[in-house]
Biopython code that builds the backbone (N, CA, C, O; Angstrom):
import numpy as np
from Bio.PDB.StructureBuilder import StructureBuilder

atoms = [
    (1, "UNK", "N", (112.861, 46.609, 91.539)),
    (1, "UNK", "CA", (112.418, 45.633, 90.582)),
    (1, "UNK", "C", (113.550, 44.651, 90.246)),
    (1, "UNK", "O", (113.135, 43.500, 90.115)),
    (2, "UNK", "N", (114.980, 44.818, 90.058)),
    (2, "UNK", "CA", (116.274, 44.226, 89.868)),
    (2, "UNK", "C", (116.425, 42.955, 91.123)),
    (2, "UNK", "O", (116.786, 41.780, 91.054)),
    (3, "UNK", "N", (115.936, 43.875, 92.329)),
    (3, "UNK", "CA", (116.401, 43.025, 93.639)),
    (3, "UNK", "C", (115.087, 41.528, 93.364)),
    (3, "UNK", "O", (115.297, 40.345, 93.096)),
    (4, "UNK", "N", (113.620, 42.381, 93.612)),
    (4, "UNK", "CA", (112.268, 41.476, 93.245)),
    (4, "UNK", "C", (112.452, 40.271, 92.245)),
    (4, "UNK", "O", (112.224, 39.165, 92.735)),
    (5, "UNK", "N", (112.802, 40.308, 91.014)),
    (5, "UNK", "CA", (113.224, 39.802, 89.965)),
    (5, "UNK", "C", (113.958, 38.659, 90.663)),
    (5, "UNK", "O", (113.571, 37.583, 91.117)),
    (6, "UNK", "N", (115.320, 39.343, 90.586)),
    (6, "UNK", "CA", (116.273, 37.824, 91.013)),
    (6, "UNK", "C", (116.092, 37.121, 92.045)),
    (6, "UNK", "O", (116.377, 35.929, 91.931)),
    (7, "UNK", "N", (115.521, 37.652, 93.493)),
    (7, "UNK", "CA", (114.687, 36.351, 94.459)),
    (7, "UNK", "C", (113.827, 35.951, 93.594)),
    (7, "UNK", "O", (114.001, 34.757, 93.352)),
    (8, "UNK", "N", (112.930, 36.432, 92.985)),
    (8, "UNK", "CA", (111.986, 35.171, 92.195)),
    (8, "UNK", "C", (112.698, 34.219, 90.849)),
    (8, "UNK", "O", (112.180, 33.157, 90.505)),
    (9, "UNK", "N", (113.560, 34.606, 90.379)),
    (9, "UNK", "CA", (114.123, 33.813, 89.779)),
    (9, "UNK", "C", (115.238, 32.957, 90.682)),
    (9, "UNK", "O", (115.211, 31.754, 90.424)),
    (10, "UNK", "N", (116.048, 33.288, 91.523)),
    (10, "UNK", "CA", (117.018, 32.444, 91.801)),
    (10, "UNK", "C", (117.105, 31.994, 93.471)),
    (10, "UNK", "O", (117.915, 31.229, 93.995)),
    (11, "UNK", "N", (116.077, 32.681, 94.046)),
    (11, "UNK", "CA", (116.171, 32.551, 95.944)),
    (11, "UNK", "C", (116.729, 33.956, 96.862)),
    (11, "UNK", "O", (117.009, 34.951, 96.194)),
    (12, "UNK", "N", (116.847, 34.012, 98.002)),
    (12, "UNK", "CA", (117.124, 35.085, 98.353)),
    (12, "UNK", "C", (118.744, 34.822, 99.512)),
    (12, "UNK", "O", (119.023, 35.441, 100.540)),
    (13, "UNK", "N", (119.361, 33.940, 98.977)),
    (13, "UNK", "CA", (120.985, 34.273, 99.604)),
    (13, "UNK", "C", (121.683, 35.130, 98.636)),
    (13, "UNK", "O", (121.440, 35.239, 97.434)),
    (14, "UNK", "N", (122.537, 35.690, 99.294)),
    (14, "UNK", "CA", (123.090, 36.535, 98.442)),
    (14, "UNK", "C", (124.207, 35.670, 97.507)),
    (14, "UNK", "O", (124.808, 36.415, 96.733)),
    (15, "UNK", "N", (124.480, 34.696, 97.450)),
    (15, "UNK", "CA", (124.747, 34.338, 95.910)),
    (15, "UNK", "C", (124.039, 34.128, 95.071)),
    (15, "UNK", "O", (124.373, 34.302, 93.899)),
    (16, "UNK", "N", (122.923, 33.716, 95.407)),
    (16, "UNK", "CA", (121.712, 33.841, 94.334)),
    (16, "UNK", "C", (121.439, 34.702, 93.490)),
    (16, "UNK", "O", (121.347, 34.676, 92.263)),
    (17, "UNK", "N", (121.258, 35.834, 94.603)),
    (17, "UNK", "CA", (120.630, 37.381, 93.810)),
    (17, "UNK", "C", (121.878, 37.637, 93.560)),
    (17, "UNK", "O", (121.619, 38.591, 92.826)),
    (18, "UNK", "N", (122.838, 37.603, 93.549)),
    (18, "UNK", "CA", (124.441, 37.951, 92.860)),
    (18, "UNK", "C", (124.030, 37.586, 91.325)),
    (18, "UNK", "O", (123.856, 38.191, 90.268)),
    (19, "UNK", "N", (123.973, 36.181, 91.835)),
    (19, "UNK", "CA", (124.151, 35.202, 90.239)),
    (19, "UNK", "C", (123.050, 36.053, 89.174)),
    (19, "UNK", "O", (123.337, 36.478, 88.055)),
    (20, "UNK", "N", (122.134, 36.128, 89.654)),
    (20, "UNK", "CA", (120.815, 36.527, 89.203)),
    (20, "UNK", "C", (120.661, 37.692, 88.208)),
    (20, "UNK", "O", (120.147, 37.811, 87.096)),
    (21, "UNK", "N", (121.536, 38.775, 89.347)),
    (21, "UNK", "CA", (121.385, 40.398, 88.852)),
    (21, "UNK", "C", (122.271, 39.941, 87.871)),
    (21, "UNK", "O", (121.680, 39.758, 86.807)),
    (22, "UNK", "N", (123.856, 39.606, 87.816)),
    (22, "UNK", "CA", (124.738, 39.065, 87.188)),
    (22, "UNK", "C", (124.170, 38.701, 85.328)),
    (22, "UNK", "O", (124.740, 39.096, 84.311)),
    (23, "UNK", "N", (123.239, 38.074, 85.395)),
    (23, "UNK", "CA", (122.612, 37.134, 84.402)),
    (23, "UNK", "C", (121.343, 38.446, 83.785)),
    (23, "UNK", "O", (120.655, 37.927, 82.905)),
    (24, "UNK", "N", (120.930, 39.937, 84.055)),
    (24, "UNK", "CA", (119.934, 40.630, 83.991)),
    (24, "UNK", "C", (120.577, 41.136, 82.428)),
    (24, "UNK", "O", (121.739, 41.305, 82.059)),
    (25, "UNK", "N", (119.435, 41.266, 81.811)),
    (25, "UNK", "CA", (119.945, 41.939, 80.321)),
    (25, "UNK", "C", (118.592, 42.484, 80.310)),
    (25, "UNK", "O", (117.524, 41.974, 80.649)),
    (26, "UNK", "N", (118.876, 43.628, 79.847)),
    (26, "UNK", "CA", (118.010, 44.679, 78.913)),
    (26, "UNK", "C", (116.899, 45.028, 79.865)),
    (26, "UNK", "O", (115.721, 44.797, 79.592)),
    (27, "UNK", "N", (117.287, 45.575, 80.963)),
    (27, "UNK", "CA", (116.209, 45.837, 81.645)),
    (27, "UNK", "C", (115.719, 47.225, 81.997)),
    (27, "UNK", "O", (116.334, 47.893, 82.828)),
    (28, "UNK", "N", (114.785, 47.619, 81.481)),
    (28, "UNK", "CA", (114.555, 49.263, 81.167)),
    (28, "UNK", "C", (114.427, 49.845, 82.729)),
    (28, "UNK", "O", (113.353, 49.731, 83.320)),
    (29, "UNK", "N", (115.519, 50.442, 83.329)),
    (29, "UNK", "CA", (114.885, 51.192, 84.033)),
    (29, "UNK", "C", (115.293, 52.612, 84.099)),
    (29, "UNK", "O", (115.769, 53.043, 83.049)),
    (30, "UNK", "N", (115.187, 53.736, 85.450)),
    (30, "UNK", "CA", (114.813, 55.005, 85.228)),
    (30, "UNK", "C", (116.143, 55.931, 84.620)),
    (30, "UNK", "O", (116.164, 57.111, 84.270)),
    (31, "UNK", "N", (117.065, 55.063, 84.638)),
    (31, "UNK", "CA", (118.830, 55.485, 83.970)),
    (31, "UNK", "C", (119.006, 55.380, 82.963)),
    (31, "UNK", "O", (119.843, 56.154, 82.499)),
    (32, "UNK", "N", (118.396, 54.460, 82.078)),
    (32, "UNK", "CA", (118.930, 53.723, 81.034)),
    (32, "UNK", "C", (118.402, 52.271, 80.952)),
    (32, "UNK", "O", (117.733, 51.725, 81.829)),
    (33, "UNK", "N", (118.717, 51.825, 80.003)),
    (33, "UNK", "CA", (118.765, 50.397, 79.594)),
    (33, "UNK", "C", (120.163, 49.366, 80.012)),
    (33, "UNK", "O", (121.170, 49.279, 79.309)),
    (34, "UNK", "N", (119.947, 48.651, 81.283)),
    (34, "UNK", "CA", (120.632, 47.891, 82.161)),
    (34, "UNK", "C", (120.814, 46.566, 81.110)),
    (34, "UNK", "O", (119.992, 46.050, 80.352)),
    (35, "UNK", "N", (122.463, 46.181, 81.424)),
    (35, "UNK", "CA", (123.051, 44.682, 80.943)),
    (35, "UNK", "C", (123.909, 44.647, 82.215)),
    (35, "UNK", "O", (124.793, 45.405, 82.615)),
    (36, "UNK", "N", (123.440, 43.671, 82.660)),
    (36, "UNK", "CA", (124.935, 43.261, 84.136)),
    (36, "UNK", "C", (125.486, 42.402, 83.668)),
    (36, "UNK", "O", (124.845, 41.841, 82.778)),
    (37, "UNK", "N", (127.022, 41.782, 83.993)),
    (37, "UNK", "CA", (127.155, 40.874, 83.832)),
    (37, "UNK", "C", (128.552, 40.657, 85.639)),
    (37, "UNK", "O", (128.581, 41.432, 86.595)),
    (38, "UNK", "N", (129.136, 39.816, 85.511)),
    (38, "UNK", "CA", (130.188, 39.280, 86.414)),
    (38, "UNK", "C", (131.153, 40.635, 86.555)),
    (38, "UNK", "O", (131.386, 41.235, 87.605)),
    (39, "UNK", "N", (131.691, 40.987, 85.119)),
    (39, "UNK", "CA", (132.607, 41.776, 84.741)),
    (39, "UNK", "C", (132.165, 43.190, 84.798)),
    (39, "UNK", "O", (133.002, 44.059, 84.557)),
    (40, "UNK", "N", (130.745, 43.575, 85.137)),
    (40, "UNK", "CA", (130.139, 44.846, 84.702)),
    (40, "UNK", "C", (128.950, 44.989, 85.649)),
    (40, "UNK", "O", (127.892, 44.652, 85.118)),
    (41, "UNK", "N", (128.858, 45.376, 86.832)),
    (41, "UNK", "CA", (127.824, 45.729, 87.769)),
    (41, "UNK", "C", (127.407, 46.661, 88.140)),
    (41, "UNK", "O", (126.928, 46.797, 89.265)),
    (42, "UNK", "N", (127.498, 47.664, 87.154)),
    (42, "UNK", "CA", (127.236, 49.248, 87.086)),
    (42, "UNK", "C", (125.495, 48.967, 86.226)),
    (42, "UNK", "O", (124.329, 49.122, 86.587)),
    (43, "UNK", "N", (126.218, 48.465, 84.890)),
    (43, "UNK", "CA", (125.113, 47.713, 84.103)),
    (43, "UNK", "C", (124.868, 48.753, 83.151)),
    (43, "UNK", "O", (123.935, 48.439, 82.413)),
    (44, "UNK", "N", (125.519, 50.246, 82.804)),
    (44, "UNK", "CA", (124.946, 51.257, 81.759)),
    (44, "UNK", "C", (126.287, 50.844, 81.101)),
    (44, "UNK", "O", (127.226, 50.240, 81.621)),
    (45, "UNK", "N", (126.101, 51.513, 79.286)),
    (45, "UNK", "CA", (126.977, 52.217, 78.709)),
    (45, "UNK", "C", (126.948, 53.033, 78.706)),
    (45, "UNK", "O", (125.875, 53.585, 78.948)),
    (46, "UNK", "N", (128.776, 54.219, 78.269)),
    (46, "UNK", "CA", (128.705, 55.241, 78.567)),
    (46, "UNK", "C", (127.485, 56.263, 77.245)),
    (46, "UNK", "O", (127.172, 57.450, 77.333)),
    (47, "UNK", "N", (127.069, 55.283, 76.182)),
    (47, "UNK", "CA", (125.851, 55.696, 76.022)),
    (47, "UNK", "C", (124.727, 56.665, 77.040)),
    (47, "UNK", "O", (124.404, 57.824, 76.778)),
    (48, "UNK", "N", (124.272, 55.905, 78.175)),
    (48, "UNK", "CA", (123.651, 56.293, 78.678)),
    (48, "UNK", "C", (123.720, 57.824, 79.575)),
    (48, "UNK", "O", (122.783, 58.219, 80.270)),
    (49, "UNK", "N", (125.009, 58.563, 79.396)),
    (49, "UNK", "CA", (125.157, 59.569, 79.961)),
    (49, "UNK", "C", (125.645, 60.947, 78.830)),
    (49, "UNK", "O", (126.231, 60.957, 77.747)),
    (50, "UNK", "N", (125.082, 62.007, 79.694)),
    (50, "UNK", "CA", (125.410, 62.988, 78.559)),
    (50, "UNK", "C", (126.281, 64.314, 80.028)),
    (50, "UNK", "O", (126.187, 64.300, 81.255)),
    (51, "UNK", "N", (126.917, 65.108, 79.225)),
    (51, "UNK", "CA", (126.997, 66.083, 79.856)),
    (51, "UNK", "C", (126.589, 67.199, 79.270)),
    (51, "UNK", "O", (126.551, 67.549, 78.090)),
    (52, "UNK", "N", (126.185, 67.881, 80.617)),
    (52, "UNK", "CA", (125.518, 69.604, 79.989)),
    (52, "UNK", "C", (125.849, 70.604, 80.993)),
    (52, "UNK", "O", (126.116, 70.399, 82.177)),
    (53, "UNK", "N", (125.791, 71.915, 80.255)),
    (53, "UNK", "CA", (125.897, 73.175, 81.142)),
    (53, "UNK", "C", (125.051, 73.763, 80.795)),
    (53, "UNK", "O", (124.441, 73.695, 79.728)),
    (54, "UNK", "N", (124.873, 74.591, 81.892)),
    (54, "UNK", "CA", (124.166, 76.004, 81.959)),
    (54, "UNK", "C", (124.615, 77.279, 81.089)),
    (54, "UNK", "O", (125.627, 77.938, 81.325)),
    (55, "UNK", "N", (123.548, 77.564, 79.867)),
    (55, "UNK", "CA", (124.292, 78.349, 79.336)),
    (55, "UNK", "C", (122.805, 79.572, 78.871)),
    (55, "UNK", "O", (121.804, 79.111, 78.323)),
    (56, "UNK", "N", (122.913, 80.971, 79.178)),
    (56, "UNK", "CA", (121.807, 81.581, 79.365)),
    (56, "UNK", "C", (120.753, 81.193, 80.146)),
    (56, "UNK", "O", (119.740, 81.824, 79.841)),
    (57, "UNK", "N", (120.578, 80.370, 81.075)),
    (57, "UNK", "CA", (120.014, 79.778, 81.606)),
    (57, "UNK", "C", (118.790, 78.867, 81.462)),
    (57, "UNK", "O", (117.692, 78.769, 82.009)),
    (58, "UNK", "N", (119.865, 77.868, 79.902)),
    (58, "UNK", "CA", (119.082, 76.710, 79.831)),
    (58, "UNK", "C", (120.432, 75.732, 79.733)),
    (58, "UNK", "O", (121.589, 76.098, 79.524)),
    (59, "UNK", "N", (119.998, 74.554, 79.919)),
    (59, "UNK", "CA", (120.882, 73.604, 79.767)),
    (59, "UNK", "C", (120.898, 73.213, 78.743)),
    (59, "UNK", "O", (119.860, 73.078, 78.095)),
    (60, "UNK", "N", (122.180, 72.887, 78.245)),
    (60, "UNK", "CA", (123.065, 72.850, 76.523)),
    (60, "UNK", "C", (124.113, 71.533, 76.971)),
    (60, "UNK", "O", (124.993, 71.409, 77.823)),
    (61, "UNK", "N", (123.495, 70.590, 75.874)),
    (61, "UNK", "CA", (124.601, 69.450, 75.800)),
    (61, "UNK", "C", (126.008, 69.835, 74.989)),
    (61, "UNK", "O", (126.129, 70.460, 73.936)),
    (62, "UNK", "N", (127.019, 69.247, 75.841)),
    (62, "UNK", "CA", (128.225, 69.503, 75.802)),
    (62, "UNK", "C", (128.489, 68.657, 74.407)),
    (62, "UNK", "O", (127.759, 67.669, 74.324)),
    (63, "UNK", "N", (129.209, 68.813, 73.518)),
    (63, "UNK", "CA", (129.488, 67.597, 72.310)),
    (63, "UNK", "C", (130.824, 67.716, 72.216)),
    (63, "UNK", "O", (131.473, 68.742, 72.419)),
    (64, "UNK", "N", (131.269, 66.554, 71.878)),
    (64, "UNK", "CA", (132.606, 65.941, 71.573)),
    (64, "UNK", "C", (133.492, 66.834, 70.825)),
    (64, "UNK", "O", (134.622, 66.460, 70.508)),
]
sb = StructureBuilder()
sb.init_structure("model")
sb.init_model(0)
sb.init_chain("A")
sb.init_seg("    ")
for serial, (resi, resn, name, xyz) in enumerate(atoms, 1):
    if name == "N":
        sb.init_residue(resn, " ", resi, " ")
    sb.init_atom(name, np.array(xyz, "f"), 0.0, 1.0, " ", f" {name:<3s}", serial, name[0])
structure = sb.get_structure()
């Protein structure tokens, strides 16, 4: 949907869809809530991640 998006907004050379994804804010997908920018092409905060273990054999979030 990221790739779809920016050819329809900007063309399909790859500076386009660069510029494009580049310019994407708030876009819900199956990770998290995506912001790209120039500086940031991962696009999560570390918001979006948790760690957990196995503990009796359920998984238990790890806390700070």
């Amino acid at each position: 949907m990221l790739l779809k998006g920016a050819v329809e907004r900007g063309g399909n050379t790859p500076a386009a869809i660069r510029e494009q994804l580049e310019r994407t804010k708030s876009f819900s997908g199956i990770g998290g809530i995506f912001t790209f920018s120039p500086q940031d092409h991962a696009g999560l905060t570390k918001d979006a991640f948790v760690l957990v273990q196995v503990k009796n054999k359920r998984w238990v979030l790890v806390k700070e």
